[in-house]
N, C-alpha and C positions, 0 to 999 in steps of 0.2 A: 976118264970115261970116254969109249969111243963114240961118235955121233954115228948110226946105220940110216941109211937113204933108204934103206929095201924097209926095214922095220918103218921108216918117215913116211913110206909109198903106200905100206899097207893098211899103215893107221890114219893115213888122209882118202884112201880109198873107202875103208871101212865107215868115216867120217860121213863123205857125201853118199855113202850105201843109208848111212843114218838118215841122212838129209832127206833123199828121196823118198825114203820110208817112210820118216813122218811127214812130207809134204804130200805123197798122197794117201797113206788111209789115216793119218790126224789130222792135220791144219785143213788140206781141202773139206773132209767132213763137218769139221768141224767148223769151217767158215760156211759150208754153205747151211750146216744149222743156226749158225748166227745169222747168215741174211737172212734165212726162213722165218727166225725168232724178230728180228729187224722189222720183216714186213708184215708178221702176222700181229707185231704190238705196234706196226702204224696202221694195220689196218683197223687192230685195234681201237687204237688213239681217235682213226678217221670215225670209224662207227660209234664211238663215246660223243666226239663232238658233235656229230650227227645227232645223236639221238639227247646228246644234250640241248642244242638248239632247237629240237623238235619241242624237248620239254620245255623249254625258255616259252617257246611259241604258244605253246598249250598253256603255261602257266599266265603267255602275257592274254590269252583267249579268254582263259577264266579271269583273270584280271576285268577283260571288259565286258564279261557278262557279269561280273558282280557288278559293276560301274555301271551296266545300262540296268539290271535289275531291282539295285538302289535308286535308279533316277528313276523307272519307270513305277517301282513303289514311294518313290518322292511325289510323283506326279500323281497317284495313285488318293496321295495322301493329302496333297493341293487340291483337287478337284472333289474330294469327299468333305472337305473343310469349307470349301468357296459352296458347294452345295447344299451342305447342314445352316452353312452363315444364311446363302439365297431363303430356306425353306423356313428359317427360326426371322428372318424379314418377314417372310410371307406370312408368316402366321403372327408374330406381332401386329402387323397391320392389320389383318384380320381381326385379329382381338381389339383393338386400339378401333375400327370402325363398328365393331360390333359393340363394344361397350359405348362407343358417341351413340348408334342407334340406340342403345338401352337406355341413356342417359337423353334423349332427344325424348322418346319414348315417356321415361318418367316424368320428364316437363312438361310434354305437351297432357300425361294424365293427371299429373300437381294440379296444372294450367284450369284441364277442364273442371276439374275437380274442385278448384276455387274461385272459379266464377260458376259451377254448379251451386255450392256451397252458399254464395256471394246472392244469387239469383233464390233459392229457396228462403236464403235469410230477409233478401227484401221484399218477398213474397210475402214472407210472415209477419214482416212486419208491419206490412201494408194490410192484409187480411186482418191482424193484430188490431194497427188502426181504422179500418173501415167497421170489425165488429163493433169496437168503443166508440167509433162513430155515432153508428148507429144503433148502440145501445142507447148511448147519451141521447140526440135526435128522438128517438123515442121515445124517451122517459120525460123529453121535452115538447113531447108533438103538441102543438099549435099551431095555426096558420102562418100567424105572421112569420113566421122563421123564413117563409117563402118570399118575403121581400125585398130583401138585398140581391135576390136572382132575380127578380121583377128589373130591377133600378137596370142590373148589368145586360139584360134582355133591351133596356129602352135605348142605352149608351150605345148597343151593338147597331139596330137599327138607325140611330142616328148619323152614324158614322157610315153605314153603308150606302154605295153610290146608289145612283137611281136608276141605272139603266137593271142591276142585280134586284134593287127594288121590285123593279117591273116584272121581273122575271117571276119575284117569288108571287106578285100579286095573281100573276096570271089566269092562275086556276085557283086559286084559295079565295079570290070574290066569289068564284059560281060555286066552289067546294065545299068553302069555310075551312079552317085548320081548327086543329087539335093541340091542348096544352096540358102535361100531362106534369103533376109535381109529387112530390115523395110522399105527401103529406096531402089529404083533401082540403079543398079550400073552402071555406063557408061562404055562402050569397055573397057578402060582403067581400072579401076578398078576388072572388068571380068576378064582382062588378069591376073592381079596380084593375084588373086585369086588360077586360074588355074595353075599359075606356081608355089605358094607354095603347092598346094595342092597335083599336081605331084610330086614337091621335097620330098614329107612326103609320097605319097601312091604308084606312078606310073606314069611315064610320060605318057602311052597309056589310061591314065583312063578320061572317057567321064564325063563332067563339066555342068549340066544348071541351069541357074542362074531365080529366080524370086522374087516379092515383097511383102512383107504383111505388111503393115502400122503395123496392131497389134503387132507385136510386140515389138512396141517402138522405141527401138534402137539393133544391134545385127543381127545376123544371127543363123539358123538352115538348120543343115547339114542333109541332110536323106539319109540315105545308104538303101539298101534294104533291110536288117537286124535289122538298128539298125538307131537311130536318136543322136546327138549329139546338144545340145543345147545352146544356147551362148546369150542370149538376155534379154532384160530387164519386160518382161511379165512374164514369167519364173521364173526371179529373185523374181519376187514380188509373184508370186503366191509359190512359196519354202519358203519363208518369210510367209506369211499368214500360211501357212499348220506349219512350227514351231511353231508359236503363238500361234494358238489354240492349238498344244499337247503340250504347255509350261503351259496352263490352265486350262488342263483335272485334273479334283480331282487324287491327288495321296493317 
């Protein structure tokens, strides 16, 4: 086989003819569609990560508007809780004073109610006994019954000073006084009056005598100064008038 240089020349000529040819209208096009493709998928790439960290940002935004929306309906929900607890205080208390008022209320009306109660019963029962009193008393009238108030009439004067003495004589020598018993007194009875009453005040001292059913049993002296009591109406009403200041709230 001969080797030809001319045939060698033509076919390394024809070679870089190839070269040329495809180095400019393949490889250069072709390369600068790869750069093109290169930078349109990093700019790509850049606009992804862009818009991915936009959405990072937006998603870390909503993050902390849920975070501040939860806490502000936390808060929301603390302060409607601390507010119902305040207003369900308030209104217990409320209740809780108003039921002391209601309950103060019904004891002071229990209260009044049984010393009302307390006060009518001793009433009646004193009315009770002042009527059998003096049903009795009168089924008994007689003088003498008037004696034993006589004795405590002379014990009262005895014991009284003499300056009080003087005072009651004062106007009762020029006046005379008045003795008045439940029950009329016969002559007899007058007398005995008159002559203790002189032994204790003055024999010249003027004596009239008269009656008052009312008052039971007893007599009342009236001087013209001063009255001296001794009877069983008396008795009960000074009885009555302690009772009730024995019941007055202290």
């Amino acid at each position: 086989m001969n080797f030809s240089w001319w045939t060698f020349a033509l076919q390394a000529a024809n070679f870089l003819v190839l070269v040329w040819l495809l180095q400019r209208f393949l490889f250069k096009p072709v390369k600068a569609i790869v750069a093109r493709r290169k930078e349109e998928i990093s700019r790509a790439l850049t606009e992804a990560s862009a818009e991915r960290q936009s959405a990072e940002r937006l998603q870390q935004e909503v993050e902390e508007k849920k975070s501040q929306i939860a806490a502000d309906r936390q808060k929301i929900l603390d302060e409607g809780r601390a507010q119902l607890s305040a207003e369900r205080q308030e209104l217990l208390e409320e209740a809780r004073a108003e039921a002391e008022k209601i309950r103060d209320q019904a004891l002071k009306r229990l209260d009044e109610e049984r010393i009302a109660a307390s006060d009518e019963l001793y009433e009646r029962t004193i009315a009770l006994a002042t009527t059998l009193a003096e049903r009795l008393l009168h089924e008994l009238a007689f003088p003498s019954i008037e004696h034993p108030f006589l004795e405590r009439v002379m014990n009262y004067l005895d014991r009284l000073p003499a300056e009080e003495r003087a005072k009651l004589l004062s106007l009762a020598s020029a006046e005379g006084l008045l003795v008045t018993t439940a029950h009329p007194l016969d002559a007899q009875e007058q007398e005995r009056w008159r002559e203790q009453l002189a032994r204790q005040l003055g024999a010249d001292l003027s004596v009239k005598f008269s009656a008052d059913p009312a008052l039971i049993a007893g007599a009342l002296i009236t001087f013209p100064n001063a009255i001296l009591r001794f009877n069983w109406r008396d008795s009960l009403n000074t009885a009555l008038k302690e009772f009730h200041a024995d019941e007055q709230p202290r």
